[in-house]
C-alpha positions as CSV (number, residue, x, y, z in Angstrom):
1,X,0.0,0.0,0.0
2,X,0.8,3.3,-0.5
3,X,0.5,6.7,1.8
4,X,-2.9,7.6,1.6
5,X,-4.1,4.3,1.2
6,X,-4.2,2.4,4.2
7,X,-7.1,1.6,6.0
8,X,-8.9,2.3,9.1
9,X,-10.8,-0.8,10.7
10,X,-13.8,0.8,12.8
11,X,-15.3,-1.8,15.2
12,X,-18.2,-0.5,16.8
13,X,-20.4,-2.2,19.3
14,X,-21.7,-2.7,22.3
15,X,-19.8,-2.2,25.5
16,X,-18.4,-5.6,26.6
17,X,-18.9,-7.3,22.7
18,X,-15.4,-7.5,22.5
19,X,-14.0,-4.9,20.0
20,X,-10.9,-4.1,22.2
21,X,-9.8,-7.5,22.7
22,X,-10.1,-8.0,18.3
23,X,-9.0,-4.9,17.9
24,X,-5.4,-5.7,20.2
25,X,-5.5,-9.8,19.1
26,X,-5.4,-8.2,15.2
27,X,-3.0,-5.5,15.3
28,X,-0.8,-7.9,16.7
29,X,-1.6,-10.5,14.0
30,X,-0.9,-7.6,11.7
31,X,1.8,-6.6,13.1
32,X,3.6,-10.4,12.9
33,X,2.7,-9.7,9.4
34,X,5.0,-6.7,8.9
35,X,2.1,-4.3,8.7
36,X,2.4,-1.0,10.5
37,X,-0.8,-0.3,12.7
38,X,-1.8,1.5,15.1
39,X,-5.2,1.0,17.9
40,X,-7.4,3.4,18.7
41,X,-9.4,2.4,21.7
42,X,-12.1,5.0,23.2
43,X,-11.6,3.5,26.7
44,X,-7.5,5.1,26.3
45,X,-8.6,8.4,24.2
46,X,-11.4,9.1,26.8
47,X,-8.5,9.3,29.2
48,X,-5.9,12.2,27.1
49,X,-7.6,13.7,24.0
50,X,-11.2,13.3,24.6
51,X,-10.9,13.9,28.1
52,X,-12.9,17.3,28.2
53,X,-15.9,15.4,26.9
54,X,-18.9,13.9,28.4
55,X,-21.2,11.3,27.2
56,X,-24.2,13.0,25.8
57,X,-25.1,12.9,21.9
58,X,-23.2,16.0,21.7
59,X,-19.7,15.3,23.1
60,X,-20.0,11.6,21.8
61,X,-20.3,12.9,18.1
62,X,-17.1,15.3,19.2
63,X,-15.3,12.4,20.2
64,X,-16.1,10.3,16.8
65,X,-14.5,13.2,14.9
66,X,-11.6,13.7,16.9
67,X,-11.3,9.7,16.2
68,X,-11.4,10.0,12.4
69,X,-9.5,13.1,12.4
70,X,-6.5,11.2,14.1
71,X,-7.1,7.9,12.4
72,X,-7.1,9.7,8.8
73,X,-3.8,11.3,9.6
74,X,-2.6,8.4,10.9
75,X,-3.6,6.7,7.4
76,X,-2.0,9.3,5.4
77,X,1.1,8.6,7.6
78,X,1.3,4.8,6.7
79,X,-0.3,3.3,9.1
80,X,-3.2,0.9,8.9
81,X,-5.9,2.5,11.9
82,X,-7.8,0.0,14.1
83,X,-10.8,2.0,16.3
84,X,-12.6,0.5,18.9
85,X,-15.0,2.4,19.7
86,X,-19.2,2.0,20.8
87,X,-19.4,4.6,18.3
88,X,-23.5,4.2,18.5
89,X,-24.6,6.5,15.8
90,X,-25.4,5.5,12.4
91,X,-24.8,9.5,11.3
92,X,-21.7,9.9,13.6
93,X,-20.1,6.3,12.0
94,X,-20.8,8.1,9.0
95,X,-19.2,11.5,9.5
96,X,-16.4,9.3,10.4
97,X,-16.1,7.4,6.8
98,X,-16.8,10.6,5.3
99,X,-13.5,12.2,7.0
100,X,-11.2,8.7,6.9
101,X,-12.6,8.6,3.2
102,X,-15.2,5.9,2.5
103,X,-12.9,3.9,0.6
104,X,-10.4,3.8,3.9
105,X,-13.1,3.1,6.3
106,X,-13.8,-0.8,7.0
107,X,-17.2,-1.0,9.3
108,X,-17.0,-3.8,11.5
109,X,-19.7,-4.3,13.7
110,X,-19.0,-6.3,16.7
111,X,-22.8,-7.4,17.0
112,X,-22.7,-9.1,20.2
113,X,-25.5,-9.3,21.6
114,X,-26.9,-7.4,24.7
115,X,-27.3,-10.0,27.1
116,X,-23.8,-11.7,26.7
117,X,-22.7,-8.3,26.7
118,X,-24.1,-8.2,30.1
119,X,-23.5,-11.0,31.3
120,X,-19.8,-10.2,30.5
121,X,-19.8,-6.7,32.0
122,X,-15.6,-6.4,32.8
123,X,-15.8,-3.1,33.9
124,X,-19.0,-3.5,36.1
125,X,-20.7,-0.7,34.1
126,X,-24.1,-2.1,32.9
127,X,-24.6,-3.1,37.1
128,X,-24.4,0.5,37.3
129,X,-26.3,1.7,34.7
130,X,-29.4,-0.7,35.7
131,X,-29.1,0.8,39.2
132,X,-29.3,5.0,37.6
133,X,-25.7,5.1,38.6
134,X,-24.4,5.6,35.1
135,X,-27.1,7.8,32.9
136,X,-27.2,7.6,29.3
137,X,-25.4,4.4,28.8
138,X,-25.6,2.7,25.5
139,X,-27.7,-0.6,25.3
140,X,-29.4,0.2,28.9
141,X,-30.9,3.6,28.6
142,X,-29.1,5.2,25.6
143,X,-29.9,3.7,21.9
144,X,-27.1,2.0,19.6
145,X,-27.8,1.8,16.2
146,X,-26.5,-1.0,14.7
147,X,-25.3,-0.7,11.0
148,X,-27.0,-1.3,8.0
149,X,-24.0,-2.3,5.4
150,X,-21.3,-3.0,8.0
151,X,-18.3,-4.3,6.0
152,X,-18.4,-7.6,8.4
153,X,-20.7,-8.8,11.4
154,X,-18.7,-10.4,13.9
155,X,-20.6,-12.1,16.8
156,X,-17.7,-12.7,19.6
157,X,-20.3,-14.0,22.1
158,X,-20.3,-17.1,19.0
159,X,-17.1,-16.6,17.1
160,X,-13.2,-17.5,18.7
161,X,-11.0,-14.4,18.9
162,X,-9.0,-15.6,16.5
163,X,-12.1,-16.5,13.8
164,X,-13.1,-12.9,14.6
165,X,-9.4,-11.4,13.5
166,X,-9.2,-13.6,10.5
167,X,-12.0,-12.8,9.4
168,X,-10.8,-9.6,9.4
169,X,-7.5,-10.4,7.7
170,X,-9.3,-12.1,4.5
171,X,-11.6,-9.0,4.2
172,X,-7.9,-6.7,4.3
173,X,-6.6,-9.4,1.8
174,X,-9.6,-9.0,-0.8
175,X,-9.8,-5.2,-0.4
176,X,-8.6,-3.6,-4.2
């Protein structure tokens, strides 16, 4: 590939549905591969350059931007961009392929579903939201919208880590 050309992977799901763990198990893959990459995570950008925002609609679409800003210079600098991010807005996943460049933006919707999401809960957060503790949490009392057209569906409540990041791989492979 050439500058300009590489990719960014955008996982978007639920919280818990796994997209952190594919996104790290692939960009190491990738890595052994000889491909340079880089992970985005929202959990880790949440934390430095999103920090000043919140959670409503608002400051979650300023967050998505801020992604794709990043991960489209980060593609014009060579490197192939994995985000994993809830991302729960059909327009704000949009906005986002529209600044990457829709032929550089590889939807990936980590379609786990709610209940093993729940049932997973690592960071405790869907306890909270259930009890009010946690307002306008996604799945529980704030909507996701699921894509239409994602580039791949991958169920990691069904699918091995590894199926889910090779499935991955052959999609990269086939891409012109």
């Amino acid at each position: 590939m050439t500058a300009g050309q590489h990719p960014t992977v955008w996982l978007t799901g639920l919280s818990g549905a796994g997209k952190t763990s594919i996104a790290l198990a692939l960009a190491q893959t990738l890595k052994a591969q000889g491909q340079a990459v880089t992970v985005l995570d929202g959990d880790q950008l949440r934390h430095g350059l999103n920090r000043d925002l919140g959670f409503s609609p608002e400051d979650r679409h300023e967050n998505i931007r801020r992604t794709a800003e990043v991960a489209r210079l980060m593609n014009d600098a060579g490197l192939l961009v994995i985000a994993a991010f809830i991302s729960p807005s059909r327009a704000d996943r949009a906005m986002a392929a529209a600044i990457i460049g829709a032929a550089h933006f590889i939807e990936v919707h980590v379609s786990t579903p709610l209940a093993v999401c729940e049932a997973r809960d690592p960071k405790g957060l869907y306890e909270k939201a259930r009890a009010g503790q946690i307002a306008q949490f996604t799945g529980v009392s704030a909507p996701y919208e699921a894509p239409l057209a994602a580039a791949l569906a991958l169920d990691a409540g069904i699918l091995a880590l590894d199926e889910s990041v090779a499935r991955i791989c052959r999609h990269l492979r086939q891409r012109p």
